[in-house]
C-alpha positions in Angstrom: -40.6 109.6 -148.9 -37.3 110.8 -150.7 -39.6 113.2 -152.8 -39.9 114.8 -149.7 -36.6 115.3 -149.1 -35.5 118.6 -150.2 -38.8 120.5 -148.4 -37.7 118.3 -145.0 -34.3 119.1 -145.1 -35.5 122.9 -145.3 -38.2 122.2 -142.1 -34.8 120.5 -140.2 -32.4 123.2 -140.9 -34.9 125.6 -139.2 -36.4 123.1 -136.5 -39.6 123.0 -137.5 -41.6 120.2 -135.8 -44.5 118.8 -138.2 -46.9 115.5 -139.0 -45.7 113.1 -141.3 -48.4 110.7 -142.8 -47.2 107.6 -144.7 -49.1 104.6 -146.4 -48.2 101.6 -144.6 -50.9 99.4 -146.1 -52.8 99.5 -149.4 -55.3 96.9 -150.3 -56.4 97.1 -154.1 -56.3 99.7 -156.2 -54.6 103.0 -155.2 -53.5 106.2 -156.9 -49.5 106.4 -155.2 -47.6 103.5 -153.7 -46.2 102.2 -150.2 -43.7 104.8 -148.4 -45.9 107.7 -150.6 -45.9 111.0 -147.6 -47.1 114.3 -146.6 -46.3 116.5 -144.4 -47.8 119.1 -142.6 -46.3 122.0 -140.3 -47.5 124.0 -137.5 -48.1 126.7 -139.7 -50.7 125.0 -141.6 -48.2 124.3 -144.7 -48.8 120.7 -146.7 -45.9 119.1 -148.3 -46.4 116.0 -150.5 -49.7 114.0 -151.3 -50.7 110.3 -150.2 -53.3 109.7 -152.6 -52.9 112.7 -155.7 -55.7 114.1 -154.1 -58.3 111.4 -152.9 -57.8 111.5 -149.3 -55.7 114.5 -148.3 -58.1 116.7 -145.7 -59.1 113.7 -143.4 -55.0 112.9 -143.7 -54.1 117.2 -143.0 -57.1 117.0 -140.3 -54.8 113.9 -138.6 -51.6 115.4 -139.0 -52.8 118.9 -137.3 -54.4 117.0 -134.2 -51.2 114.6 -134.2 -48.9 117.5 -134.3 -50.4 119.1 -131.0 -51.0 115.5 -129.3 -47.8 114.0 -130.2 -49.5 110.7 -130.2 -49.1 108.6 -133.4 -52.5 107.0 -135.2 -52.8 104.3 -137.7 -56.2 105.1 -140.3 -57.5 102.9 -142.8 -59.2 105.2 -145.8 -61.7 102.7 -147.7 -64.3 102.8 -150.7 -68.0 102.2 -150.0 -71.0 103.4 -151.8 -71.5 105.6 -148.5 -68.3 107.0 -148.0 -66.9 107.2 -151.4 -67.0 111.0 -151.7 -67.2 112.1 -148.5 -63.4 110.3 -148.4 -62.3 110.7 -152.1 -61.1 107.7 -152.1 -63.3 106.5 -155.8 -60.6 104.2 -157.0 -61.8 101.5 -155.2 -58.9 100.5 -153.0 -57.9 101.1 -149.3 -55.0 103.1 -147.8 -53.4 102.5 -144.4 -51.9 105.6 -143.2 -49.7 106.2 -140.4 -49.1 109.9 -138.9 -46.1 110.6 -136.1 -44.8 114.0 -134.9 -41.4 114.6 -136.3 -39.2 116.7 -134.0 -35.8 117.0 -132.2 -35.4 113.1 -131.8 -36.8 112.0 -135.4 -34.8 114.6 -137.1 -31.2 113.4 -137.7 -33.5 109.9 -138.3 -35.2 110.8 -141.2 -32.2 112.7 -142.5 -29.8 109.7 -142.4 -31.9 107.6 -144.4 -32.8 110.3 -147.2 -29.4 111.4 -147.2 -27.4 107.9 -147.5 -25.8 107.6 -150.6 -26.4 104.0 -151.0 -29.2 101.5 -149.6 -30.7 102.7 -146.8 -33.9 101.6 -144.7 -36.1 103.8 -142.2 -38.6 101.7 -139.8 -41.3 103.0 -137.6 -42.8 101.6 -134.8 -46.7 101.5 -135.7 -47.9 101.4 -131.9 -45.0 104.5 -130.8 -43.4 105.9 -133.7 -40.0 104.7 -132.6 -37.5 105.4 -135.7 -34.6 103.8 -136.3 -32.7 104.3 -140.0 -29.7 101.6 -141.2 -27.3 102.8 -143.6 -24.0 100.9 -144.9 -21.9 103.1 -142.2 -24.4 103.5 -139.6 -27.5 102.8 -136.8 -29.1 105.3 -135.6 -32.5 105.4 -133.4 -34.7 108.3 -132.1 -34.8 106.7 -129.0 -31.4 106.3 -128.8 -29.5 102.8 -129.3 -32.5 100.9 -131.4 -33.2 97.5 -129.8 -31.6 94.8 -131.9 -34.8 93.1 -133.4 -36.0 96.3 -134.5 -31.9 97.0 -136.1 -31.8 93.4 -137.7 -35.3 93.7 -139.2 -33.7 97.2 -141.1 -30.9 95.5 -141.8 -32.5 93.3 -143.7 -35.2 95.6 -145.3 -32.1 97.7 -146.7 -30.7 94.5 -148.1 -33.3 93.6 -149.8 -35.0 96.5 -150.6 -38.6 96.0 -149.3 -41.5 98.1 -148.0 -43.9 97.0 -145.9 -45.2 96.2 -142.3 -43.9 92.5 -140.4 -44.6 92.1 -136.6 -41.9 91.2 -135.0 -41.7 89.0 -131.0 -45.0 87.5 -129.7 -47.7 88.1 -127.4 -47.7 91.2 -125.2 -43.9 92.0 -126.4 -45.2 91.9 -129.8 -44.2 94.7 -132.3 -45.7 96.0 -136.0 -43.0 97.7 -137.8 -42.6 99.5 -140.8 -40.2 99.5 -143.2 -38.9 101.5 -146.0 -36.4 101.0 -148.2 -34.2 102.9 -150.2 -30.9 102.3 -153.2 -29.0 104.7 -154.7 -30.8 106.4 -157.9 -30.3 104.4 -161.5 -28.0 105.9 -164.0 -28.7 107.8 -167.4 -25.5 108.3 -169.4 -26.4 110.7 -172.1 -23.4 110.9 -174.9 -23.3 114.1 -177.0 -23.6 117.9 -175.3 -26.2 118.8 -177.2 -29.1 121.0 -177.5 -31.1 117.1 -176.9 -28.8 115.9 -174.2 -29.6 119.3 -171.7 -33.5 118.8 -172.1 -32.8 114.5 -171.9 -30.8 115.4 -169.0 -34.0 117.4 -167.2 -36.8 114.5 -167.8 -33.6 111.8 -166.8 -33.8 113.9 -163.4 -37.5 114.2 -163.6 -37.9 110.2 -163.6 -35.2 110.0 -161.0 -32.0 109.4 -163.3 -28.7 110.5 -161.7 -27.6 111.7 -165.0 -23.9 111.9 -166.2 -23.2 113.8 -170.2 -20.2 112.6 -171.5 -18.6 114.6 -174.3 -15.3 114.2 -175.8 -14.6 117.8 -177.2 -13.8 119.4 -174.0 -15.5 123.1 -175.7 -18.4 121.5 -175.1 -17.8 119.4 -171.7 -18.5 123.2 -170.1 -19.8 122.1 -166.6 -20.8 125.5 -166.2 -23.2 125.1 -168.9 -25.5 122.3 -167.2 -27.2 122.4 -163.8 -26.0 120.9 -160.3 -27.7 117.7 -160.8 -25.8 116.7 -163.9 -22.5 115.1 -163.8 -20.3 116.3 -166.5 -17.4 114.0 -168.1 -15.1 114.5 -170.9 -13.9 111.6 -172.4 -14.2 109.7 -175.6 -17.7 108.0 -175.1 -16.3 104.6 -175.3 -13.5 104.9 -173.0 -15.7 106.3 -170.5 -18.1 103.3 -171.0 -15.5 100.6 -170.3 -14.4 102.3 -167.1 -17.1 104.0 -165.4 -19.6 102.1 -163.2 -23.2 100.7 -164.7 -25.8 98.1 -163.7 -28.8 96.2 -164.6 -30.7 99.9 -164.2 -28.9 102.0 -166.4 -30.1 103.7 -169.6 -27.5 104.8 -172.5 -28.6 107.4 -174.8 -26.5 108.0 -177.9 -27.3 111.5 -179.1 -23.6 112.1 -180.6 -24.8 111.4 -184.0 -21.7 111.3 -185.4 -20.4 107.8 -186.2 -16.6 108.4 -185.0 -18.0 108.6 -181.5 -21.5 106.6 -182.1 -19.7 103.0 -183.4 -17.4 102.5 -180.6 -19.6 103.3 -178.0 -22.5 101.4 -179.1 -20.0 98.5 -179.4 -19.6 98.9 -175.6 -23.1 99.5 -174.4 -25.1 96.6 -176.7 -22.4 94.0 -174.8 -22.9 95.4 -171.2 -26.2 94.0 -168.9 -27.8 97.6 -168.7 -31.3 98.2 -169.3 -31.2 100.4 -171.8 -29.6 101.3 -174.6 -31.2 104.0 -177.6 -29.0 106.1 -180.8 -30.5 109.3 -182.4 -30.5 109.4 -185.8 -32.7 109.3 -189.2 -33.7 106.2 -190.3 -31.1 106.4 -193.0 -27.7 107.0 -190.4 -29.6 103.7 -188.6 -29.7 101.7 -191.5 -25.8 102.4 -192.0 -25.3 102.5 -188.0 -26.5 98.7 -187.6 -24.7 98.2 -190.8 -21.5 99.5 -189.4 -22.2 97.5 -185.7 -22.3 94.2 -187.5 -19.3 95.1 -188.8 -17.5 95.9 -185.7 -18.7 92.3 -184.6 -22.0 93.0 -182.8 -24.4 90.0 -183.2 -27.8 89.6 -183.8 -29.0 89.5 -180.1 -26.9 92.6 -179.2 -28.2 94.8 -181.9 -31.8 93.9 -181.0 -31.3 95.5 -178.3 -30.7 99.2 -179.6 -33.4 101.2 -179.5 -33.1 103.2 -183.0 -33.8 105.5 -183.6 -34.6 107.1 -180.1 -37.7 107.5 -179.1 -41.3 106.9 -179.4 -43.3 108.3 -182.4 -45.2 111.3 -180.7 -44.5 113.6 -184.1 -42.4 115.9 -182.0 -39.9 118.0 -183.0 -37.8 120.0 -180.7 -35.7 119.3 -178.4 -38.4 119.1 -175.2 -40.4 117.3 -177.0 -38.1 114.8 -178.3 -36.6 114.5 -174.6 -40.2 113.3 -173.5 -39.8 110.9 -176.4 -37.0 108.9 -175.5 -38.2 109.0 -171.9 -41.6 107.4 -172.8 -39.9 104.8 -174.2 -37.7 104.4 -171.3 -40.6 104.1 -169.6 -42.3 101.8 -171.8 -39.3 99.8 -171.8 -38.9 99.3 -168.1 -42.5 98.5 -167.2 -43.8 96.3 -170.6 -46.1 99.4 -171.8 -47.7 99.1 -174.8 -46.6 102.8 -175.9 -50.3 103.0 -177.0 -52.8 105.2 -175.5 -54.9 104.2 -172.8 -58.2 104.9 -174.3 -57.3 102.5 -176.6 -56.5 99.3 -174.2 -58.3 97.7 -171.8 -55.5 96.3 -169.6 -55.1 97.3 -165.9 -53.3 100.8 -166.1 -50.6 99.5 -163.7 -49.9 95.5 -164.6 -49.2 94.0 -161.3 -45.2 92.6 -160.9 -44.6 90.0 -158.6 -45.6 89.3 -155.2 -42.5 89.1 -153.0 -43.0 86.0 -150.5 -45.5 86.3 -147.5 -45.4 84.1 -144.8 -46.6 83.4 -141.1 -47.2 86.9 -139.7 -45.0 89.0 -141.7 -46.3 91.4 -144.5 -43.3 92.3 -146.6 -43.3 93.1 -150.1 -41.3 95.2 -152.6 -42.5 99.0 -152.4 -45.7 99.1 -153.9 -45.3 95.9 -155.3 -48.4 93.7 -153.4 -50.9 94.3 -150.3 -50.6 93.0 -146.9 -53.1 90.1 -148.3 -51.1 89.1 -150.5 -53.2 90.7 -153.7 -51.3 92.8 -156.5 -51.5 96.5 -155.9 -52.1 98.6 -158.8 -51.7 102.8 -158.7 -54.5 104.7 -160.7 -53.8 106.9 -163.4 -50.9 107.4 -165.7 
């Protein structure tokens, strides 16, 4: 839902009330994952998509009768020979989706979760629509004080940063929840203010980097000179590295290309547990570069993990298109990609990750990571 943030932050500020359909469930294959939204406003106006386009007029007809009802509904959007079309839902999977009113009460919800700086959780009540959101600092309900199940069971989803539905008390008390998770945004430290670094620094924002460019000639550390998103710092590239904060998520792009600034950084990054680290240059500054690390004492193990030069090979040559580049590798990186094109595998598009552990009658999972059944869930397309 955080895509959705900026547009529901803009509907809040003005009170607009609107519909806000989420996929609860997915069974199979399906195009977007758990917690995808849309939103739709009395005005007729659609924010978001729950499928990239398979299912969103039966969803906008649900939100417009839900928005002047006020009662929440639960759908389930399947593939059959008979309905395929009619639906739009060809990929063969099925989406739960579940639609609430947002208004007066649900507001300062929704906006505590997509505004908490670190992990976060929102969770609905699938029968009501009863919202509650956990942050670090703070429980907040639209109902007022959340009842203490429903608290602990956010608690827990922001801890462990799940997504997904677990019914919670027995019998007639008995309540389906939903839950969505959310963590702060991974890093992307880009080193060098260069013509590279501003376009790196729009597809870093683009695959939801929080991006910091550190430069140590302060000429060039002109915050002016980048937009609001980026995070300026001028500092010797190394010294920043040993004191600023990284994690398991964090790419390191060395586009310095100079080796006074390029050794002692790289130095740093190949010995830290991030999960990437890439150096521009030709192949001729790489050959000295890794000639230079061993030097400096990097070993074998460390230097296999540079990516150098940058990029993938997509025979591009400005600075856009070399920006796109280094992200598809990223990406490649992160998920196991081949890099190769898709006409030319015959893999699952999406490789399914890990089930997290299912058990009596609780369906939790990692967002978008596997269906209420217990089956991998793959998204369709690329």
């Amino acid at each position: 839902m955080r895509e959705l943030a900026a547009h529901l932050a803009g509907w809040h500020a003005e009170e607009v009330e609107y519909a806000l359909a989420t996929v609860v469930d997915i069974r199979g294959s399906a195009p977007l994952p758990l917690g995808a939204s849309m939103a739709v406003d009395a005005s007729g106006a659609v924010r978001g998509s729950l499928s990239g386009g398979c299912v969103e007029g039966a969803v906008y007809d649900l939100c417009t009768a839900v928005l002047a009802s006020g009662v929440p509904v639960r759908q389930r959007f399947g593939y059959s020979d008979s309905d395929a079309f009619a639906v739009g839902l060809t990929c063969g999977g099925e989406l739960e989706v579940f639609v609430q009113r947002i208004g007066a009460a649900e507001r300062p919800v929704l906006e505590t979760a997509l505004n908490a700086r670190g992990s976060a959780a929102l969770v609905r009540d699938l029968a009501t629509g009863e919202t509650v959101a956990v942050t670090p600092e703070s429980v907040i309900g639209s109902g007022g004080d959340p009842p203490e199940s429903m608290a602990a069971f956010a608690r827990s989803a922001a801890q462990q940063g799940v997504c997904g539905i677990r019914t919670i008390g027995c019998g007639a008390s008995a309540r389906e929840l939903f839950a969505e998770s959310f963590t702060a945004p991974p890093r992307m430290i880009v080193f060098g203010a260069t013509v590279f670094a501003d376009a790196l620094a729009r597809v870093g924002r683009l695959l939801g980097y929080r991006v910091t460019i550190c430069e140590a000639r302060p000429v060039f550390a002109d915050r002016g000179g980048y937009p609001e998103y980026v995070e300026v710092a001028a500092e010797w590239p190394d010294r920043y590295l040993r004191t600023t904060e990284v994690d398991s998520r964090t790419v390191l792009c060395v586009l310095t290309h100079d080796p006074k600034f390029d050794i002692p950084v790289l130095v740093e990054a190949l010995r830290l547990p991030v999960a990437y680290v890439g150096a521009m240059g030709s192949r001729r500054a790489d050959i000295e570069r890794r000639a230079r690390l061993r030097e400096a004492g990097v070993t074998a193990a460390q230097l296999a993990r540079l990516h150098s030069p940058i990029g993938l090979e997509l025979g591009g040559r400005t600075p856009e298109e070399t920006a796109v580049a280094i992200g598809a590798e990223i990406i490649a990186h992160r998920h196991g990609g081949s890099a190769r094109s898709l006409s030319a595998t015959t893999r699952p598009i999406h490789a399914p990750v890990a089930a997290v552990e299912r058990s009596g009658d609780q369906r939790i999972r990692s967002c978008g990571v596997s269906t209420s059944s217990g089956e991998p869930v793959s998204s369709h397309g690329t």
